[in-house]
Short mmCIF file of the C-alpha atoms (twelve columns), coordinates in Angstrom:
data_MODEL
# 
_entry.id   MODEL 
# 
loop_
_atom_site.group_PDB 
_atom_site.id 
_atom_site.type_symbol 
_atom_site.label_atom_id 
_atom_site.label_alt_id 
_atom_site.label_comp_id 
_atom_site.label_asym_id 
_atom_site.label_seq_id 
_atom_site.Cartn_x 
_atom_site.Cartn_y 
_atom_site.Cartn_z 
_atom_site.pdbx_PDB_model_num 
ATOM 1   C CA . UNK A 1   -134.627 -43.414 -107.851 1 
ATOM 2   C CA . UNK A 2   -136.686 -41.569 -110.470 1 
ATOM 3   C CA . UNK A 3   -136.043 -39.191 -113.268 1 
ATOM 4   C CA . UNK A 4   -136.598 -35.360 -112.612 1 
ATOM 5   C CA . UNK A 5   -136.563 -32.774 -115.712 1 
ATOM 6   C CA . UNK A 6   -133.897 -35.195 -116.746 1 
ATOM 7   C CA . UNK A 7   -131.831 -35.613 -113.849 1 
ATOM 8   C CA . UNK A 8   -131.306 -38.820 -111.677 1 
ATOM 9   C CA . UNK A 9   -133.240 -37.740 -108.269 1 
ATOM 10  C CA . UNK A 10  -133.556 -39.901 -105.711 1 
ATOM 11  C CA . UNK A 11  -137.131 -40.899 -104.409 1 
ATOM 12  C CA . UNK A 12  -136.306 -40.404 -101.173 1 
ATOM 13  C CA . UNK A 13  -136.035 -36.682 -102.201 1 
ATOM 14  C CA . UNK A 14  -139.555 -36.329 -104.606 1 
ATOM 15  C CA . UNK A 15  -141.217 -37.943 -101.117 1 
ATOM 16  C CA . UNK A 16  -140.170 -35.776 -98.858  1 
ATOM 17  C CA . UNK A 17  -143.073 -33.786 -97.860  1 
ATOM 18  C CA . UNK A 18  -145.038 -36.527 -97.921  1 
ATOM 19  C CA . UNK A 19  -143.108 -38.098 -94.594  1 
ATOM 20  C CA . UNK A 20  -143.155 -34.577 -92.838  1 
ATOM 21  C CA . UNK A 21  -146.628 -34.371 -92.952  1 
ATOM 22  C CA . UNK A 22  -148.331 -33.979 -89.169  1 
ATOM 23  C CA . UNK A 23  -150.032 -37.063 -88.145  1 
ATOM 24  C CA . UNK A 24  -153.666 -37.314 -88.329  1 
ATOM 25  C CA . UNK A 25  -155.750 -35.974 -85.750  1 
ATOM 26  C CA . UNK A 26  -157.873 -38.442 -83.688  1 
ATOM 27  C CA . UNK A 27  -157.528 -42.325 -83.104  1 
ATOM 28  C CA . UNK A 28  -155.398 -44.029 -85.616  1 
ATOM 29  C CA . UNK A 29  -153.538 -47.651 -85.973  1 
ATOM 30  C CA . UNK A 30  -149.939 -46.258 -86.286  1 
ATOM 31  C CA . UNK A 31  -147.486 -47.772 -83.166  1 
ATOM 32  C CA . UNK A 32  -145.870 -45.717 -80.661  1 
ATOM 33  C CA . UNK A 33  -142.844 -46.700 -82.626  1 
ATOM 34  C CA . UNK A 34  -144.346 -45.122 -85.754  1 
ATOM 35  C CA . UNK A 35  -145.292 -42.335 -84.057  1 
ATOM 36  C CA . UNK A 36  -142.138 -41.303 -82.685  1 
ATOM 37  C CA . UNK A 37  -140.346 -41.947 -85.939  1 
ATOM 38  C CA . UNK A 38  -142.708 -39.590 -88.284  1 
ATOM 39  C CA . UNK A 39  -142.439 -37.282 -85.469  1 
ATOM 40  C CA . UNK A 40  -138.515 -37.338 -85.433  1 
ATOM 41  C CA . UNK A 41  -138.606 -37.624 -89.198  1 
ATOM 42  C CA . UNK A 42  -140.723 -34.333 -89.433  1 
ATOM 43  C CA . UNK A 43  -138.832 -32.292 -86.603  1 
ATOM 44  C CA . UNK A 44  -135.064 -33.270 -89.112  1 
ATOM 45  C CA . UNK A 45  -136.976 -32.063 -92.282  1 
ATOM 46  C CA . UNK A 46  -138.071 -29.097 -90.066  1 
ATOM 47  C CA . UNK A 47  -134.897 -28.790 -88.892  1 
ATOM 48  C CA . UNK A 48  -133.679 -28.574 -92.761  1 
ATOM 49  C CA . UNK A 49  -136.114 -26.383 -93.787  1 
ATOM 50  C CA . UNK A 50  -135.652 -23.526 -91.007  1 
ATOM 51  C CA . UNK A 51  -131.497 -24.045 -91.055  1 
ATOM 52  C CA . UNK A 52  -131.876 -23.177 -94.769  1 
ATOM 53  C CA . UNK A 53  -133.997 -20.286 -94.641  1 
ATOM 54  C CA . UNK A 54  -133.118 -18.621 -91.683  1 
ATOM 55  C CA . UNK A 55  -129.488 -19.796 -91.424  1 
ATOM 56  C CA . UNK A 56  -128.220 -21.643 -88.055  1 
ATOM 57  C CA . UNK A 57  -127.284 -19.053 -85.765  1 
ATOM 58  C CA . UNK A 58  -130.822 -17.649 -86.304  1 
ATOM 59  C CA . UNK A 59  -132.605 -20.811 -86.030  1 
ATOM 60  C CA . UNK A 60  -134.759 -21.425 -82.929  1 
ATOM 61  C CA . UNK A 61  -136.390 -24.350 -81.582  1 
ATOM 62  C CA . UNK A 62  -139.725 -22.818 -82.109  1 
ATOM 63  C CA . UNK A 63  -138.516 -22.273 -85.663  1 
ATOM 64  C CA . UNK A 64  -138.405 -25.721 -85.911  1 
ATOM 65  C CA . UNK A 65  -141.716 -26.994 -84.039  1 
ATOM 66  C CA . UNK A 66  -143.728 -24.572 -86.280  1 
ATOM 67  C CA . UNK A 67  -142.408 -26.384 -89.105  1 
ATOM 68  C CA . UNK A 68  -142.695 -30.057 -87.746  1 
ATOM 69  C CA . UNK A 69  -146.213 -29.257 -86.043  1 
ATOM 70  C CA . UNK A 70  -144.954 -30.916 -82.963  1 
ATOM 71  C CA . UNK A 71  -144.984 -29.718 -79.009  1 
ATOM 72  C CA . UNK A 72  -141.708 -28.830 -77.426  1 
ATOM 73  C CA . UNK A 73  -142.265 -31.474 -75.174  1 
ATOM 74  C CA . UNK A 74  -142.249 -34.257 -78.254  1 
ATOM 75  C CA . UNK A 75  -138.713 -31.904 -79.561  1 
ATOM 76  C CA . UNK A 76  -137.246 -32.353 -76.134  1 
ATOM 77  C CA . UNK A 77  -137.928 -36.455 -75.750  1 
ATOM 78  C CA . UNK A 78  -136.351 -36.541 -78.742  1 
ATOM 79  C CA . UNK A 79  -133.382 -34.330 -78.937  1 
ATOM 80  C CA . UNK A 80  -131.178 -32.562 -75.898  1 
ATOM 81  C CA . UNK A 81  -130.970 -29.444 -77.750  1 
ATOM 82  C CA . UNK A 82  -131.310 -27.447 -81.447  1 
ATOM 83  C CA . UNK A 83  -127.425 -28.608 -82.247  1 
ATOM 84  C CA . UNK A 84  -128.679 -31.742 -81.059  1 
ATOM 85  C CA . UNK A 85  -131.567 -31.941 -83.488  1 
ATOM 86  C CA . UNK A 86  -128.906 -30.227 -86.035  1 
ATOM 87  C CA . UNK A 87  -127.015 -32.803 -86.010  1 
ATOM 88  C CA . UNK A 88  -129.120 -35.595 -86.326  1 
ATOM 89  C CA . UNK A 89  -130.648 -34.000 -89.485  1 
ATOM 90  C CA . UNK A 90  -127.026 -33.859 -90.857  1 
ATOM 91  C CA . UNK A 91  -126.146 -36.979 -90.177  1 
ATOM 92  C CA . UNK A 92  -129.324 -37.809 -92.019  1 
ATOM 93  C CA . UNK A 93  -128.848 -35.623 -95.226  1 
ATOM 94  C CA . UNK A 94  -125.607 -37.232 -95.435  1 
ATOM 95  C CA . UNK A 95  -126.358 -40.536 -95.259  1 
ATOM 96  C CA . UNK A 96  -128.874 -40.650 -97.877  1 
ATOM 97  C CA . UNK A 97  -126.783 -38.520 -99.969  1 
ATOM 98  C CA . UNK A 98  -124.417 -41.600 -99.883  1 
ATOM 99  C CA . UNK A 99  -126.674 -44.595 -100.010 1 
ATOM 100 C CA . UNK A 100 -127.712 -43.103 -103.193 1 
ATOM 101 C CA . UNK A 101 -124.330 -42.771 -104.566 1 
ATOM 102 C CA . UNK A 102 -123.500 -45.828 -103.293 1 
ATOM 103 C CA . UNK A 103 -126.753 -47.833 -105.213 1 
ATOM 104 C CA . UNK A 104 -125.843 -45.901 -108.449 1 
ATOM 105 C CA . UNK A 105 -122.832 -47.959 -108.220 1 
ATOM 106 C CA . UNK A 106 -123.481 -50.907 -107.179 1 
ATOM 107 C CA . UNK A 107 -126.382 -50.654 -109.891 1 
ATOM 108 C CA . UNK A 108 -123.899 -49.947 -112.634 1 
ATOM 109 C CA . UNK A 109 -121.392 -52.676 -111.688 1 
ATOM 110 C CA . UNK A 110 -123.938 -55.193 -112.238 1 
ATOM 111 C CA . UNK A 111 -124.759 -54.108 -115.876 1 
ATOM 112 C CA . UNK A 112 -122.546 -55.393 -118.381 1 
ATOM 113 C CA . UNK A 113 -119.464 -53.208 -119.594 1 
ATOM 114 C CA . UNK A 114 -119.593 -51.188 -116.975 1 
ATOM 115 C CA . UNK A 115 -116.155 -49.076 -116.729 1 
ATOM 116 C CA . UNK A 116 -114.262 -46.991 -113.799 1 
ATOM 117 C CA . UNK A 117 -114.999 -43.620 -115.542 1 
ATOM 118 C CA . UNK A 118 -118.931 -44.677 -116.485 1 
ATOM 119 C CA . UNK A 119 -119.312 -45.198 -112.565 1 
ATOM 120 C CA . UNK A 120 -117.265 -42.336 -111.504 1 
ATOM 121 C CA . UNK A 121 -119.524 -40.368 -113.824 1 
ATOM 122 C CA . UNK A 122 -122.974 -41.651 -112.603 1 
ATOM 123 C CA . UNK A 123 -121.653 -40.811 -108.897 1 
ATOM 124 C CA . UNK A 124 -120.966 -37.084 -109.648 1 
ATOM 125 C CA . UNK A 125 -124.323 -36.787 -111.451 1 
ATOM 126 C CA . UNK A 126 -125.708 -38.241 -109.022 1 
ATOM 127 C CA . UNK A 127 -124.241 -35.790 -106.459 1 
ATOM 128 C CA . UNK A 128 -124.942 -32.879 -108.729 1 
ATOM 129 C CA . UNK A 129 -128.314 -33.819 -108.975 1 
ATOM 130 C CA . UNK A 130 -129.284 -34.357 -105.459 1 
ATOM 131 C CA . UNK A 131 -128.181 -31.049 -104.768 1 
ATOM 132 C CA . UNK A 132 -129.910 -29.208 -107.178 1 
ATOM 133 C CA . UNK A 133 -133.376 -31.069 -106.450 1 
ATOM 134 C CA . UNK A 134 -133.362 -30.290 -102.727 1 
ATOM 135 C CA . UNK A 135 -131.802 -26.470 -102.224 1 
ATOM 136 C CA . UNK A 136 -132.589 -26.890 -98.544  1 
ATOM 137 C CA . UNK A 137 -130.398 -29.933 -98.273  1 
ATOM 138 C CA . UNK A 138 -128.038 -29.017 -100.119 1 
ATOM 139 C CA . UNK A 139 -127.611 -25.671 -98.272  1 
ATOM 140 C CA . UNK A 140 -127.224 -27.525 -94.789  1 
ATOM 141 C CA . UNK A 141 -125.053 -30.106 -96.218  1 
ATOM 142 C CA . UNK A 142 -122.451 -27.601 -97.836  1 
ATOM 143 C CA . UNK A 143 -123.009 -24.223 -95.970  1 
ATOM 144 C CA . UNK A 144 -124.823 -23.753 -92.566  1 
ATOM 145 C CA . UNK A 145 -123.072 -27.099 -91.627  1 
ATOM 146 C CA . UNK A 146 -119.707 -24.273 -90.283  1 
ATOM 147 C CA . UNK A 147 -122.106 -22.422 -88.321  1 
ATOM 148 C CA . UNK A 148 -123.007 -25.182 -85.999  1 
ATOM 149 C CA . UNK A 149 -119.663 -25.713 -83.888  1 
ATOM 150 C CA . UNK A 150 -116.739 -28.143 -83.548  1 
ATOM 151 C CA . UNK A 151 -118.690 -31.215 -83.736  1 
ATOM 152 C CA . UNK A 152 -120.792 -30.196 -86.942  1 
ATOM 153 C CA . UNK A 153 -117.818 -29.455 -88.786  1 
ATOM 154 C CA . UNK A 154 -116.258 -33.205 -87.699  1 
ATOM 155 C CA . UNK A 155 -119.445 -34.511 -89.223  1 
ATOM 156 C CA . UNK A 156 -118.729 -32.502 -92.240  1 
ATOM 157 C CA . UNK A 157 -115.274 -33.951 -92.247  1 
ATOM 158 C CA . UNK A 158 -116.442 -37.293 -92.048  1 
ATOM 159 C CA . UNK A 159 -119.119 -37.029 -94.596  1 
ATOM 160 C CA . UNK A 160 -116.076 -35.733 -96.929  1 
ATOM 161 C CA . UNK A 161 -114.256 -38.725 -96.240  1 
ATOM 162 C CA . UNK A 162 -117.206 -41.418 -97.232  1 
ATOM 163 C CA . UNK A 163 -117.440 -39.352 -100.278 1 
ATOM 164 C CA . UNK A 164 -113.673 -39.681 -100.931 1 
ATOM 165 C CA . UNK A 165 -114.221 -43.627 -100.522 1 
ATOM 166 C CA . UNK A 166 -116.960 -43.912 -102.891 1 
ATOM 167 C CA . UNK A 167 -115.044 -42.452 -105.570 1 
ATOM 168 C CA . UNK A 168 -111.959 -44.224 -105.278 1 
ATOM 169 C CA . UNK A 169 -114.516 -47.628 -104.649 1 
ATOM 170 C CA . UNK A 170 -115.338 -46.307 -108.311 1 
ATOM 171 C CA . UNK A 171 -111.918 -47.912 -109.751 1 
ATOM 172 C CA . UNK A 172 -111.710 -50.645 -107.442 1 
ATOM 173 C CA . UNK A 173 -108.442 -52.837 -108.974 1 
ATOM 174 C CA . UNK A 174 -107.735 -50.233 -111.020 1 
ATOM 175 C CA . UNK A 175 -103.798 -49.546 -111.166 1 
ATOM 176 C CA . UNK A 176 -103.721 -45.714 -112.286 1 
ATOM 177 C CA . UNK A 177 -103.721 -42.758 -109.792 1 
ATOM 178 C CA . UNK A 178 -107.510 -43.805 -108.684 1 
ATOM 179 C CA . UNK A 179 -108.019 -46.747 -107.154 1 
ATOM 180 C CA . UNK A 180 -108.762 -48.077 -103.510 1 
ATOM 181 C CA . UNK A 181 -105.282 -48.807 -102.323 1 
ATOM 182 C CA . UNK A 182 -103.725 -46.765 -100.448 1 
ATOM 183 C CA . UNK A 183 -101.337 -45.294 -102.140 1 
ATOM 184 C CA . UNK A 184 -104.426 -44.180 -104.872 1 
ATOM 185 C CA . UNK A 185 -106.447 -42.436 -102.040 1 
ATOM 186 C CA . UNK A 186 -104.851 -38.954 -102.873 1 
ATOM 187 C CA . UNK A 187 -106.234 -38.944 -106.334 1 
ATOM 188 C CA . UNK A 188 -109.757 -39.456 -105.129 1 
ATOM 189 C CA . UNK A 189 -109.471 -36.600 -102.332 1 
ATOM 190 C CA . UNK A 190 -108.307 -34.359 -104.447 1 
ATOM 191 C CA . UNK A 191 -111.548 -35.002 -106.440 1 
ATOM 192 C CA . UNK A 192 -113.627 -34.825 -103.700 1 
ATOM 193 C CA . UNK A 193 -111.861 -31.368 -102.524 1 
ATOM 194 C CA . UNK A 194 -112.067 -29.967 -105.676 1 
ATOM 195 C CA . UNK A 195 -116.146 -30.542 -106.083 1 
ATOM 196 C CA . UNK A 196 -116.612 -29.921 -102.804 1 
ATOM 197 C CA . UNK A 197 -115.226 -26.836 -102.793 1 
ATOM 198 C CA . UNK A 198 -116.620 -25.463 -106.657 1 
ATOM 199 C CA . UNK A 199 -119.949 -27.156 -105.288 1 
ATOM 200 C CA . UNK A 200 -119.818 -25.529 -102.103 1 
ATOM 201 C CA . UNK A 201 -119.267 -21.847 -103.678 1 
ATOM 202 C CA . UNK A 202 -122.443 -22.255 -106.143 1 
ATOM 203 C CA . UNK A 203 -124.967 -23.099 -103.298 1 
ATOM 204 C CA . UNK A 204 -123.551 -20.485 -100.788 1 
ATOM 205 C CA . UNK A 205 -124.303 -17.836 -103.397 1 
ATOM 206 C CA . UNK A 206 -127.499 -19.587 -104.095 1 
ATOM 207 C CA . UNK A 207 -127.133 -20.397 -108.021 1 
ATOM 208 C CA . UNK A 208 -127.981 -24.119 -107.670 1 
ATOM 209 C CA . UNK A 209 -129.047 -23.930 -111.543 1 
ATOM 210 C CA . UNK A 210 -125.526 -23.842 -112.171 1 
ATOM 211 C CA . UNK A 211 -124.547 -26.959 -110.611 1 
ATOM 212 C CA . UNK A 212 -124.946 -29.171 -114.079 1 
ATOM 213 C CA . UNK A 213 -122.303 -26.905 -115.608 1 
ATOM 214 C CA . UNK A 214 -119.553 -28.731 -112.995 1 
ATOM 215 C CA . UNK A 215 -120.447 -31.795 -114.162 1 
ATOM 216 C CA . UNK A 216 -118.264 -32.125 -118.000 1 
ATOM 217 C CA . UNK A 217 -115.116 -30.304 -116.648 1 
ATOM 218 C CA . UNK A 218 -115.027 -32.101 -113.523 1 
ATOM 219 C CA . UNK A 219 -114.747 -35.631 -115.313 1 
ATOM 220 C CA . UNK A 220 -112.626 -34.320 -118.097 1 
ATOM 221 C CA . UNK A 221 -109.782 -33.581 -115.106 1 
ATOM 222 C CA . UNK A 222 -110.940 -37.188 -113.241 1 
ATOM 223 C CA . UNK A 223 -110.691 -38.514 -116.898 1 
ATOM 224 C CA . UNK A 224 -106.954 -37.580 -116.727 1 
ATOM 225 C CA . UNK A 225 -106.326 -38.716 -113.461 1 
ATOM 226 C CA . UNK A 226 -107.874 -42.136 -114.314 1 
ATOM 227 C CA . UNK A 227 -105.995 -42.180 -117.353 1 
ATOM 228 C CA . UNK A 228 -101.777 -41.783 -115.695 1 
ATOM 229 C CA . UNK A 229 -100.533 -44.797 -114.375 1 
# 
């Protein structure tokens, strides 16, 4: 993870053009292994990229091999089809958005005096932050995501639900509304529902530089909910 213009962005994020870059031309060392991961790797950034732009109903598969610099042939050994390739990329996006949640906690745990509210803190900026560095993910993640059919949207579900268990893995043995028992879980997705949906209204307007300004009212209402017993 590195620091942005003062935000915590992920490096998987400042890198990413460098791992959608077309191979080199002409003999090379890489493995067919390697090959056909950079090449999936730049067809999901393409992917990205096009969904965000164009939108998903718009989006063609030659949209998306302009982008990647791949033939159809390599899009079709790797996916059945553009929700197909859609979805991977999702899956994707979402994944790394919560491994880097995830590591911001795990990170802060381990430092001394580390509190429920410092970690659920660092995991919203963290989310905030993510966003606002990469518009095209963020865009896909939140938006375009309901334009790509029943089993997009259960992705979208899911995704919701991993966030709703890394906050309430936030105030693990906590005994206030938060918490990871069961009876706790309602506290954390109505967190997660509320930034998802304030979150999801900023970026389908496009007015991502407006994303910080969730951040202090946000915690000041998870503050309270940490807060009751």
């Amino acid at each position: 993870m590195s620091i942005s213009r003062g935000r915590l962005v992920p490096s998987a994020l400042v890198s990413v053009s460098e791992t959608s870059r077309p191979l080199p031309r002409g003999p090379h060392r890489l493995t067919r292994e390697e090959v056909e991961r950079s090449q999936r790797e730049r067809l999901l950034q393409a992917m990205t990229d096009a969904v965000a732009e164009l939108g998903y109903v718009k989006t063609s598969v030659a949209d998306v091999l302009s982008r990647a610099g791949v033939s159809r042939a390599t899009f079709y050994q790797q996916f059945r089809d553009k929700e197909d390739c859609f979805q991977a990329a999702y899956r994707a996006n979402a994944d790394l958005v919560a491994e880097v949640m995830n590591a911001g906690i795990e990170k802060l745990r381990r430092s001394t005096g580390s509190d429920p509210l410092s970690r659920l803190e660092l995991v919203l900026r963290i989310y905030l932050d993510v966003l606002q560095s990469a518009p095209a993910l963020a865009r896909v993640f939140l938006v375009e995501v309901y334009a790509a059919g029943p089993q997009a949207i259960e992705q979208r579900r899911a995704s919701l639900e991993q966030f709703v268990d890394i906050v309430a893995e936030t105030h693990r043995g906590e005994t206030g509304l938060l918490g990871t028992e069961p009876h706790q879980r309602f506290a954390a997705e109505v967190v997660v529902g509320a930034v998802s949906s304030m979150v999801t209204n900023i970026v389908g307007v496009g007015d991502l530089e407006h994303l910080a300004d969730l951040h202090d009212p946000l915690m000041e209402i998870a503050g309270q909910l940490s807060r009751r017993s």
